[in-house]
C-alpha positions as CSV (number, residue, x, y, z in Angstrom):
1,X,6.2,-22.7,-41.6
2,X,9.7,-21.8,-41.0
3,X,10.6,-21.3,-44.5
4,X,7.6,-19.2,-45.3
5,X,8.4,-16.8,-42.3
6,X,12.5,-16.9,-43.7
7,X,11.5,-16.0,-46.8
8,X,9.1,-13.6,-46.0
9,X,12.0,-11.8,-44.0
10,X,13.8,-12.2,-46.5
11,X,12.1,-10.7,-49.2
12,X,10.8,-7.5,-46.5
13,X,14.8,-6.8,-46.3
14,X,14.7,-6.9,-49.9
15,X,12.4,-4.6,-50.1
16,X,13.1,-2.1,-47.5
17,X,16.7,-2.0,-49.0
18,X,14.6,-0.8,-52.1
19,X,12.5,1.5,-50.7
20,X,16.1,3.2,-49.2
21,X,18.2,3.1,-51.9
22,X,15.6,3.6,-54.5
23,X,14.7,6.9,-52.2
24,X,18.4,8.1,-51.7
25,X,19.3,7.9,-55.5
26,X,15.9,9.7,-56.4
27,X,17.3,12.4,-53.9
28,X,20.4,12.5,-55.8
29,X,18.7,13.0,-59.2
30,X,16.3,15.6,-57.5
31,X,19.1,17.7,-56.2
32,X,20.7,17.6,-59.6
33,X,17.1,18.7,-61.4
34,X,17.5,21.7,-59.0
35,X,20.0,22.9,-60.7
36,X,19.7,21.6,-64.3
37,X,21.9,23.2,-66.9
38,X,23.1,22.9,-70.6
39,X,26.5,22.6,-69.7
40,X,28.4,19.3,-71.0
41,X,29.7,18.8,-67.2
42,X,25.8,18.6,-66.2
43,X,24.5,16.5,-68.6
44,X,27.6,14.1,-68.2
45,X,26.5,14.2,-64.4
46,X,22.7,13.9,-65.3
47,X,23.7,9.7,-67.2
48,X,26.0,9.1,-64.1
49,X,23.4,9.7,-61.6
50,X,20.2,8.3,-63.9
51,X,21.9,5.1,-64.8
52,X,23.1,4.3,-61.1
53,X,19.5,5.0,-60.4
54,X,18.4,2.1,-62.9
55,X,21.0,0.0,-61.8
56,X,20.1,0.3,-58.2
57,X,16.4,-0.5,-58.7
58,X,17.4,-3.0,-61.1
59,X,19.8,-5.0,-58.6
60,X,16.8,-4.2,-55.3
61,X,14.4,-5.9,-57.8
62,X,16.6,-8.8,-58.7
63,X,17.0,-9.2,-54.4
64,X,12.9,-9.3,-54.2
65,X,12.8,-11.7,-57.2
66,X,15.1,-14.4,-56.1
67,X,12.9,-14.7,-53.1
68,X,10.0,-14.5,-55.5
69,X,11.1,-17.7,-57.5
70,X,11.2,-19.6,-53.9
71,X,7.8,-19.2,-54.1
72,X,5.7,-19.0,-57.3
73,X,5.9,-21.4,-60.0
74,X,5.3,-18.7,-62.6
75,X,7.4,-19.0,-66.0
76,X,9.9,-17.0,-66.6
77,X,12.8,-17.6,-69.4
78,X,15.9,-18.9,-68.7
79,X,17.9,-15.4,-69.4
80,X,15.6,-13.8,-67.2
81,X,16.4,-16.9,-64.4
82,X,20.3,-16.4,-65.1
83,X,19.9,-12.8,-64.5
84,X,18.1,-12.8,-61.6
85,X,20.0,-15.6,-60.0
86,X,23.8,-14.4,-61.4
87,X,23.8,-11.0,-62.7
88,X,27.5,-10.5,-63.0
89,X,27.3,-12.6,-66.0
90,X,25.3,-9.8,-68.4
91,X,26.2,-6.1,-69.3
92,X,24.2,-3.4,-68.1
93,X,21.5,-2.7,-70.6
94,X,20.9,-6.9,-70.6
95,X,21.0,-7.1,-66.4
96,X,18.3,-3.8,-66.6
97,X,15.8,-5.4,-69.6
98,X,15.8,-8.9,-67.8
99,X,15.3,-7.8,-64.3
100,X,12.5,-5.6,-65.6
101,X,10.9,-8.4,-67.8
102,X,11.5,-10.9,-64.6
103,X,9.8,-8.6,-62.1
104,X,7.1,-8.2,-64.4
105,X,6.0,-11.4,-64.7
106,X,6.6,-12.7,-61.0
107,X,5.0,-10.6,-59.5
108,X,2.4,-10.5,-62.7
109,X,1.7,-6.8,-63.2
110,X,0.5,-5.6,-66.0
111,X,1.2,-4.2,-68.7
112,X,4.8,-5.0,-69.4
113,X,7.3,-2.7,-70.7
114,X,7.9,-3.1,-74.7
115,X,11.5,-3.6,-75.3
116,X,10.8,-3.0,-78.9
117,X,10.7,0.8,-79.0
118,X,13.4,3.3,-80.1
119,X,13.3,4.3,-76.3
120,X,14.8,1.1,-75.7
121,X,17.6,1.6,-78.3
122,X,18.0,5.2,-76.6
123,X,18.0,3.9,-73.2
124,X,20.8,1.2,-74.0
125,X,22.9,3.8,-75.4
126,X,22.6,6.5,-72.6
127,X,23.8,2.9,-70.3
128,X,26.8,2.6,-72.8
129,X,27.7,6.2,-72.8
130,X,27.9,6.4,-68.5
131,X,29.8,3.3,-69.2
132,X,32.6,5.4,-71.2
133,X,32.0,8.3,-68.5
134,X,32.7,5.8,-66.2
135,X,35.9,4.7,-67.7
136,X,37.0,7.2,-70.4
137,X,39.4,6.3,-72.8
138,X,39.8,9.3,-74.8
139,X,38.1,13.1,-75.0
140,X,35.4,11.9,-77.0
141,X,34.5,9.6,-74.2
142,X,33.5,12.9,-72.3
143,X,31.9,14.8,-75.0
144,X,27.9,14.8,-75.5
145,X,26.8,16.8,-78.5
146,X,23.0,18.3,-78.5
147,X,21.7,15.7,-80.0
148,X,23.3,13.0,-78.4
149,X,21.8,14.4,-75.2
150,X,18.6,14.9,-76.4
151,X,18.8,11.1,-76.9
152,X,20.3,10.0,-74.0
153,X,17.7,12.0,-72.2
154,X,14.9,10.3,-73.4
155,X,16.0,6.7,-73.3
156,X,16.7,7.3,-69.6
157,X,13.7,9.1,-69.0
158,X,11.8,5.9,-70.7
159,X,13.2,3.6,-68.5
160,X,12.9,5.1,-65.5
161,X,9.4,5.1,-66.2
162,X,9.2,1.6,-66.8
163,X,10.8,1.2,-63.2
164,X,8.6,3.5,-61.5
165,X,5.9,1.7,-63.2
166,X,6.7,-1.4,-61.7
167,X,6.4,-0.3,-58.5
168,X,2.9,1.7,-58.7
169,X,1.2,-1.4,-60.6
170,X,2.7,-3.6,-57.7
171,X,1.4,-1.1,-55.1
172,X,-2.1,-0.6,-57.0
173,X,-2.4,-4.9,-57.1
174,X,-0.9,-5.6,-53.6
175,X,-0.6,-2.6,-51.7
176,X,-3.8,-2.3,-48.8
C-alpha cells in the first residue's frame, strides 16, 4: 500500500509540473502569436520558443512515464526504456520521437503518431535548426530563407499536434 500511494504522489507531481510548465510555455508561444511577423528575428524566435515547448512536454511526459513503468507491464522497446529512464544519452529529435512513442503506449492511447511522414523529417529539422540558433557558428546559422520557414513551421506545428494529442486522448480515456 505504501508504494502505490508513493507512486501515486509521485506521478501527481509529475503531472502537475506538466500541467505548469506545459501552460507557461504555451503562454510564451501565445504572446509571440500576438505579434507574429515575417521578419527573420521572429521566426528565429518562433523555433526557440516552439522547440523548448516540445522539449518541455517531452521531458514532463518522460517524469509521468517512469512512474508509469513502476506500474504496468506494458511493452515498450528498449530505446523507448533508455529514453525514458536516461534521456541525456539521445539528441533532441530521438529524446522527442521516443518519449512520444513511450507515452503512447503506457498509457495506451490511441492512435499513435506516424513517425514516417515528411512532417517528421520537417519537425526534426526545425529541432536541428534551434539547435544552431542555440549555438551559432557562423551567419548562416541565423539565417532562415522563405522556404526554410515554411518548413520549419510545419514540422513544428506537426508535432505539437502530436503532443497536444496525447494529452486530449489521455483526458478523453481517463479523465472523469
Amino acid at each position: 500500500m505504501k508504494k502505490r500511494t508513493r507512486l501515486q504522489n509521485r506521478f501527481e507531481s509529475a503531472f502537475v509540473n506538466y500541467l505548469k510548465l506545459t501552460a507557461m510555455l504555451q503562454d510564451d508561444l501565445a504572446a509571440m502569436l500576438v505579434s507574429e511577423s515575417s521578419a527573420l528575428h521572429w521566426r528565429r524566435n518562433f523555433v526557440r520558443v516552439s522547440v523548448a515547448l516540445l522539449e518541455g512536454h517531452a521531458h514532463c511526459l518522460r517524469q509521468m512515464c517512469v512512474v508509469a513503468l513502476e506500474c504496468s507491464a506494458l511493452a515498450i522497446s528498449a530505446m523507448e526504456r533508455k529514453v525514458i529512464l536516461y534521456e541525456g544519452s539521445f539528441d533532441a529529435s530521438s529524446r522527442l520521437k521516443l518519449t512520444l512513442r513511450a507515452a503512447y503506449k503506457l498509457f495506451a492511447v490511441q492512435p499513435a503518431p506516424s513517425f514516417k511522414s515528411a512532417d517528421w523529417g520537417a519537425a526534426q529539422r526545425a529541432v536541428r535548426k534551434r539547435n544552431r540558433l542555440m549555438h551559432p557558428k557562423t551567419f548562416r546559422d541565423l539565417g532562415m530563407a522563405d522556404t526554410t520557414w515554411r518548413m520549419h513551421r510545419r514540422g513544428i506545428i506537426w508535432l505539437m499536434k502530436q503532443f497536444f494529442d496525447f494529452l486530449s486522448l489521455s483526458q478523453a480515456k481517463y479523465g472523469s
